[in-house]
C-alpha positions as CSV (number, residue, x, y, z in Angstrom):
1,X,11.0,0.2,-23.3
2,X,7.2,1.6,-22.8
3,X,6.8,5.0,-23.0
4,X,3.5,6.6,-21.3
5,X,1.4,9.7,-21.0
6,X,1.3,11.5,-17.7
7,X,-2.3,11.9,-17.7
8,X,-3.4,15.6,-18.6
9,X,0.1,16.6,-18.4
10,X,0.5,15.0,-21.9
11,X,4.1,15.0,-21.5
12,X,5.7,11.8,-22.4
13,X,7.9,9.9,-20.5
14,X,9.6,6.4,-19.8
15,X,7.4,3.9,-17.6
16,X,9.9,3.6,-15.0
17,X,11.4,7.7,-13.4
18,X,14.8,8.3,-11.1
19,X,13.5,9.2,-7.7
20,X,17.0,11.2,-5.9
21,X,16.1,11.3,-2.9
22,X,18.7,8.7,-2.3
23,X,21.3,11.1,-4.6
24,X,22.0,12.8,-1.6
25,X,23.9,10.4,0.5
26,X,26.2,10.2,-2.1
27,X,28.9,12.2,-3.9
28,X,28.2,14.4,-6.9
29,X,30.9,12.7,-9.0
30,X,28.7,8.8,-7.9
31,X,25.4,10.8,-8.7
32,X,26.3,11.9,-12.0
33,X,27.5,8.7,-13.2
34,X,23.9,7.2,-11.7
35,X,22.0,9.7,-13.7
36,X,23.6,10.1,-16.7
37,X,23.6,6.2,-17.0
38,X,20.0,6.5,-16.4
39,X,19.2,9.0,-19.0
40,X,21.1,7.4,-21.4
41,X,19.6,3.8,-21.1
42,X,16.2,5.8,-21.6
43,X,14.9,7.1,-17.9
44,X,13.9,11.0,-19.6
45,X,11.5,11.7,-15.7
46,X,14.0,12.7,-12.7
47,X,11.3,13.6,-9.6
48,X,13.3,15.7,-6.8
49,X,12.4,18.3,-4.0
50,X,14.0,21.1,-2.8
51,X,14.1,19.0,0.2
52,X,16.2,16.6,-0.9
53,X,18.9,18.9,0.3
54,X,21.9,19.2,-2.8
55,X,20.4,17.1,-5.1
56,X,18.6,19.8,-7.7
57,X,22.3,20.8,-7.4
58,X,23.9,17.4,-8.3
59,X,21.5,16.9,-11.0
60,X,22.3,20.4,-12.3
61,X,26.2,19.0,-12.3
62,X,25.3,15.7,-13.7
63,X,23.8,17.3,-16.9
64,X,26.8,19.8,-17.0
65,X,24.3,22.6,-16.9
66,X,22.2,21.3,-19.9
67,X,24.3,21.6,-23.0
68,X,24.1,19.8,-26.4
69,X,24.5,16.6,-25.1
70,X,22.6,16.9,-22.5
71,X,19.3,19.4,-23.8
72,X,17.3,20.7,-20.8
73,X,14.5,19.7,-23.4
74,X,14.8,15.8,-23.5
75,X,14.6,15.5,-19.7
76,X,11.7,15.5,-17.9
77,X,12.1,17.4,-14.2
78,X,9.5,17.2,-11.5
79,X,10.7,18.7,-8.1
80,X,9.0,19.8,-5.2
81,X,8.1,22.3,-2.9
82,X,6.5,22.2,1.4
83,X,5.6,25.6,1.0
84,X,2.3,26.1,2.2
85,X,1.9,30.0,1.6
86,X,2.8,32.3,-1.4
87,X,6.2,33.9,0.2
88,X,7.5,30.1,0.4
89,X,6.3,28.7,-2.5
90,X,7.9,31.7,-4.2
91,X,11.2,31.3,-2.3
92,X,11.1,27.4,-3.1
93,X,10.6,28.0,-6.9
94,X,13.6,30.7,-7.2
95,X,16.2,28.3,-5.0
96,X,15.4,25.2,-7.4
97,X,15.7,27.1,-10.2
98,X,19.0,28.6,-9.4
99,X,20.1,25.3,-8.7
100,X,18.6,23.1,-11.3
101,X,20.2,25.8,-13.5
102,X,16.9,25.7,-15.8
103,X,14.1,28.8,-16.4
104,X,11.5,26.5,-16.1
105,X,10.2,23.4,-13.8
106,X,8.2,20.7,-15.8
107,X,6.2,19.4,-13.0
108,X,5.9,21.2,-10.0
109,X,4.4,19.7,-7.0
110,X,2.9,20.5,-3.5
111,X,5.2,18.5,-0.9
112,X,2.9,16.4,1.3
113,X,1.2,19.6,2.7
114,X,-0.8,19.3,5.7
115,X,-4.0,20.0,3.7
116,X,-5.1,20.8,-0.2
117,X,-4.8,24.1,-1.0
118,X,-7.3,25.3,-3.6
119,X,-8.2,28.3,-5.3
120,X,-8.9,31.3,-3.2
121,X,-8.8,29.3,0.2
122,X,-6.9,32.0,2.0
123,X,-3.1,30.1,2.1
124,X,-2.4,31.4,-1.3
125,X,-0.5,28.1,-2.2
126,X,-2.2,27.0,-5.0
127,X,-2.5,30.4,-6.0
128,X,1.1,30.9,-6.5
129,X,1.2,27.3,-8.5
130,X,-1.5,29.1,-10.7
131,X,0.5,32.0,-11.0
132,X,4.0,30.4,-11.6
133,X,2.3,28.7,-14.3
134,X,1.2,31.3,-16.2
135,X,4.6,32.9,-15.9
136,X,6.3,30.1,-17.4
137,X,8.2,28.8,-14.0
138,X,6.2,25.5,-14.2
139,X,4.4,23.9,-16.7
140,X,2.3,21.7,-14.7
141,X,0.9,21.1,-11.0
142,X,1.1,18.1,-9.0
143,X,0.4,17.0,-5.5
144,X,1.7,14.6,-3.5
145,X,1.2,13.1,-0.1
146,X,1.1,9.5,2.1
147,X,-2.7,10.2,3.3
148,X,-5.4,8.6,1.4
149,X,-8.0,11.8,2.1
150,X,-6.1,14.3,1.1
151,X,-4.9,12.3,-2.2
152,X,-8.7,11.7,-2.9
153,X,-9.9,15.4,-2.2
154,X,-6.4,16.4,-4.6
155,X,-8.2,14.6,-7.5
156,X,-11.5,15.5,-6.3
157,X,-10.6,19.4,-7.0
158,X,-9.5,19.1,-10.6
159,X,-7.0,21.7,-10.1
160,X,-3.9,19.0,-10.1
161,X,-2.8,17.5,-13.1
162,X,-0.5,14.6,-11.3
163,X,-0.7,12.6,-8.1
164,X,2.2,10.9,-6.1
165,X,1.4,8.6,-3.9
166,X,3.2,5.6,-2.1
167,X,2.1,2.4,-4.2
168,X,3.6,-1.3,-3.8
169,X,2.2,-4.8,-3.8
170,X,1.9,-4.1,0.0
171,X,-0.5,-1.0,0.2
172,X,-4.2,-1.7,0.4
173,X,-7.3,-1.4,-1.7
174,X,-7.6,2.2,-0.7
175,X,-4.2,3.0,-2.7
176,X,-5.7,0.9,-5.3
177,X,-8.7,3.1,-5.5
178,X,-6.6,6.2,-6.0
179,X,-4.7,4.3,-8.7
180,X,-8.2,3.9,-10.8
181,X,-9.5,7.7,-9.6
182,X,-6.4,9.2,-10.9
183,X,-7.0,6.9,-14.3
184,X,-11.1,8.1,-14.1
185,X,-9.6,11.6,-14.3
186,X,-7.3,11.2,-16.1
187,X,-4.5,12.5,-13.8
188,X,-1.0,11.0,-14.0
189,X,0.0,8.7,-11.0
190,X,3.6,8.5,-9.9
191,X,4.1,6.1,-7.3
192,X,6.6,6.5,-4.0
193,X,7.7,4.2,-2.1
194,X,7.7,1.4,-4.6
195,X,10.2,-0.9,-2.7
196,X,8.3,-0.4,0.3
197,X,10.1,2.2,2.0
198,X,13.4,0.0,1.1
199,X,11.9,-3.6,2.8
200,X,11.1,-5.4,-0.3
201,X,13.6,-7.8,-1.3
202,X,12.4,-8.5,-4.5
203,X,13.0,-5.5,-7.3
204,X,12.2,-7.5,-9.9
205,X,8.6,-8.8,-8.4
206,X,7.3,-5.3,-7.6
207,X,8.6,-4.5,-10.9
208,X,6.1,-7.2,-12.6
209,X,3.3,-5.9,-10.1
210,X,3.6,-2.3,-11.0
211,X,4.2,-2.7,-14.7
212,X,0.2,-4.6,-14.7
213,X,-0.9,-0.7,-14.5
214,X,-0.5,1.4,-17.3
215,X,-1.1,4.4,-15.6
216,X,1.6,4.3,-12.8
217,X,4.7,5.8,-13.0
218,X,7.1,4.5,-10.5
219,X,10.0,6.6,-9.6
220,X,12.9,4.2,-8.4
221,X,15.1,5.5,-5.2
222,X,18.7,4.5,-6.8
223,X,21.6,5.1,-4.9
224,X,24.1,2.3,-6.3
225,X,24.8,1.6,-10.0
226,X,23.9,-2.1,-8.8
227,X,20.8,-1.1,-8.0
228,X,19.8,1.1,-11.3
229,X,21.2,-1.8,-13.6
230,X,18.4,-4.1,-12.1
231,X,15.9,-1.8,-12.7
232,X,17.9,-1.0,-16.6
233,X,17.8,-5.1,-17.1
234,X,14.2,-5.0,-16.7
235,X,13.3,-2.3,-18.9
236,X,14.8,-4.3,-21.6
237,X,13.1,-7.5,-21.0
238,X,10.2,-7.3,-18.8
239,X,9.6,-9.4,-15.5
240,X,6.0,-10.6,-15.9
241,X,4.0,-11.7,-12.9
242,X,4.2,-15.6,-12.5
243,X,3.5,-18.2,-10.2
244,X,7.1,-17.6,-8.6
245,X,6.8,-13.6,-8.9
246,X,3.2,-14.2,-7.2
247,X,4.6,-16.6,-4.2
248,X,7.2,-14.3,-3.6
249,X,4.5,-11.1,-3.2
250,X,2.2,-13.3,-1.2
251,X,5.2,-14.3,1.5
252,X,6.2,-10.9,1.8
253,X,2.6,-9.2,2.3
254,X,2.3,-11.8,5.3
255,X,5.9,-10.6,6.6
256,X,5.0,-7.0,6.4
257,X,0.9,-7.0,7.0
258,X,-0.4,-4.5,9.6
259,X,2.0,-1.6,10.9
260,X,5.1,-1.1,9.7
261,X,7.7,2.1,9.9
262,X,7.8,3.0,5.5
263,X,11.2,5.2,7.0
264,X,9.3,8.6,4.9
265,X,11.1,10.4,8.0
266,X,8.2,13.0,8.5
267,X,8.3,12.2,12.2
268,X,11.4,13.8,12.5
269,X,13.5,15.1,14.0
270,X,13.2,14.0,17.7
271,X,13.7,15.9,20.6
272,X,15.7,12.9,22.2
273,X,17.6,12.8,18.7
274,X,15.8,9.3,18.2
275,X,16.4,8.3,14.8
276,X,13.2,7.2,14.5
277,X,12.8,5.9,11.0
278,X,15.9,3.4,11.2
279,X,15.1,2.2,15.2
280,X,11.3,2.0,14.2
281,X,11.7,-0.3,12.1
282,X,15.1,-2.0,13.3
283,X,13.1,-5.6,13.6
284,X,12.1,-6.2,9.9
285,X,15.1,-4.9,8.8
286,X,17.2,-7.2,10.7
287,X,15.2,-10.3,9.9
288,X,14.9,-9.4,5.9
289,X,18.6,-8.4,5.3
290,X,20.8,-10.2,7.9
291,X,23.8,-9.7,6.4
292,X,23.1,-5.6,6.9
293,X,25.4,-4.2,9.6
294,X,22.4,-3.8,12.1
295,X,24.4,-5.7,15.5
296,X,27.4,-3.3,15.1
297,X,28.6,-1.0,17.8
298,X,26.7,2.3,16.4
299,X,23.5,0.5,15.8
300,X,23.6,-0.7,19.2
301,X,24.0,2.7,20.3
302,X,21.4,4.3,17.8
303,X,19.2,1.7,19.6
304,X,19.6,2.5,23.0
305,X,18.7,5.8,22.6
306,X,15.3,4.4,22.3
307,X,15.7,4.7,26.2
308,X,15.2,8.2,25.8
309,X,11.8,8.1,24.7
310,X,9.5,10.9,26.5
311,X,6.4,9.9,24.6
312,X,6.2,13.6,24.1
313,X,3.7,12.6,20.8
314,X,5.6,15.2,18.4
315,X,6.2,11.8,15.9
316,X,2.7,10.7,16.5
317,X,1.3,14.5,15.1
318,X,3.6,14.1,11.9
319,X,3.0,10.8,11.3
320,X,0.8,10.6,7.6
321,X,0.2,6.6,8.4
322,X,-1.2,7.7,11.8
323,X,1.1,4.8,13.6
324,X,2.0,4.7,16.9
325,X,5.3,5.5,17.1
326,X,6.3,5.1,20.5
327,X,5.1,1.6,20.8
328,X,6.8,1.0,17.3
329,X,10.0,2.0,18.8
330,X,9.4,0.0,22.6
331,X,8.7,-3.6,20.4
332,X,11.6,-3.2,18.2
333,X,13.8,-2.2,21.0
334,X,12.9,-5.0,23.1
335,X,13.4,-7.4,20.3
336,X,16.7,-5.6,19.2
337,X,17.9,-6.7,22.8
338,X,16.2,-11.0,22.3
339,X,18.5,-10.8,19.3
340,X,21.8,-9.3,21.0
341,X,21.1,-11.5,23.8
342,X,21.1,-14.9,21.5
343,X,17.6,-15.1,22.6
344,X,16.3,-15.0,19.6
345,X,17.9,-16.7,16.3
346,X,18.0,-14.7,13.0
């Protein structure tokens, strides 16, 4: 297993973190077995966010409150706040506390904010970070977001010590570029959406293309024990990037090139109770995992409700890939119907 520095952080940490966002949709006694297996096969970084509904909570219950089996020490914890002011950053901190039952946050980061708060600028959000910091409450400040501008003007301030950012063999040379900034500066990089938002097929080739960079962190979404030993079996004997691993990331960056739904869900919720980030990208899904129950009764009723659509632009304003989501939702629902039709073979 490769252990790595988190940039100026200097905390030390496996290469590969547990990303629970996906902890949520399942129950505490499936999410304890998922992280305690992951802990003790070697995954010491668990990222969260206060978002992420009960799972600070579930984590808290997985490590049965942090005892001598389980020392708060040896684990790593990164969680996350979308306060953008001192009263909700101050809330924030206090709730994850109370429910990561811990008096201290390793990594604490701003949650995709709708700008970079810096010292002094009036929204007293990095302000609070600063002072939570010097209280103890955190021991280090990261941001994170999906835009490439406000990632760059992040690093640019030198007041974070981490960046997350979504990073696959899909994104572009501008993620790329933040990758080597963040190494320039030395910040640590912890990269989101590393399956693509859930529509790559192959774990084991983006594992090979992330492992290439020394300074990336990624945190795997693991919801199924199935899923966390893939990512376990690779730890222990590393993919490497061949001429099949390379093949398979060339096909799927022509499958998935241009505009594509990464289901983040910041575009919700809609008005018309769309479910955007499934129905948006309903098409790819369908075509890349056919033996997914996307023909069934509810889907074809999730679907419909695409009907409903007031282009009302509320998606398009929360949107951090700036796609248009309306005419994302009209092509997938038209082809939804091909395929329900027979019209069109998948």
């Amino acid at each position: 297993m490769a252990k790595i520095i988190l940039g100026k952080t200097n905390l030390e940490i496996e290469k590969n973190g547990f990303g629970a966002l996906p902890i949520q949709r399942v129950t505490f006694e499936e999410s304890s077995y998922l992280l305690r297996t992951a802990y003790e096969n070697g995954i010491n970084f668990i990222d969260t966010a206060r978002a992420y509904t009960d799972s600070e909570e579930k984590i808290a219950t997985a490590f049965k409150g942090w005892n001598k089996e389980y020392p708060r020490e040896s684990i790593i914890l990164a969680t996350k706040t979308q306060g953008e002011n001192r009263k909700d950053i101050k809330k924030d901190i206090e709730t994850s506390l109370d429910k990561l039952e811990t008096d201290y946050i390793d990594l604490y980061q701003l949650h995709n904010p709708s700008f970079c708060p810096t010292e002094g600028d009036g929204s007293g959000a990095y302000d609070i970070m600063f002072d939570l910091k010097d209280e103890g409450l955190i021991r280090h400040i990261g941001f994170t977001s999906h835009k490439y501008e406000l990632a760059e003007e992040a690093i640019d301030s030198g007041l974070y010590e981490t960046i997350q950012f979504p990073f696959s063999y899909l994104t572009s040379s501008k993620e790329l570029a933040i990758v080597e900034k963040c190494r320039a500066n030395n910040l640590g990089f912890i990269a989101m959406k590393a399956m693509g938002g859930g529509l790559i097929k192959s774990s084991r080739a983006t594992y090979a293309y992330i492992n290439q960079f020394d300074n990336v962190v990624p945190i795997w979404g693991i919801q199924k024990i199935e899923e966390l030993n893939e990512f376990l079996s690779y730890m222990k004997e590393e993919p490497k990037l061949d001429d099949e691993l390379s093949r398979i990331i060339s096909n799927e960056r022509k499958e998935l090139q241009g505009d594509f739904c990464r289901g983040c869900g910041y575009c919700e919720p809609c008005p018309q109770e769309i479910e955007i980030s499934k129905c948006a990208r309903m098409s790819l899904w369908i075509r890349r995992f056919p033996s997914e129950p996307s023909l069934t009764p509810e889907a074809q009723k999730m679907m419909k409700k695409i009907e409903d659509c007031t282009e009302c632009g509320n998606c398009l304003s929360r949107c951090p890939y700036e796609l248009n989501i309306p005419e994302l939702l009209k092509k997938n629902y038209e082809d939804y119907q091909d395929i329900l039709s027979g019209k069109v073979k998948v």
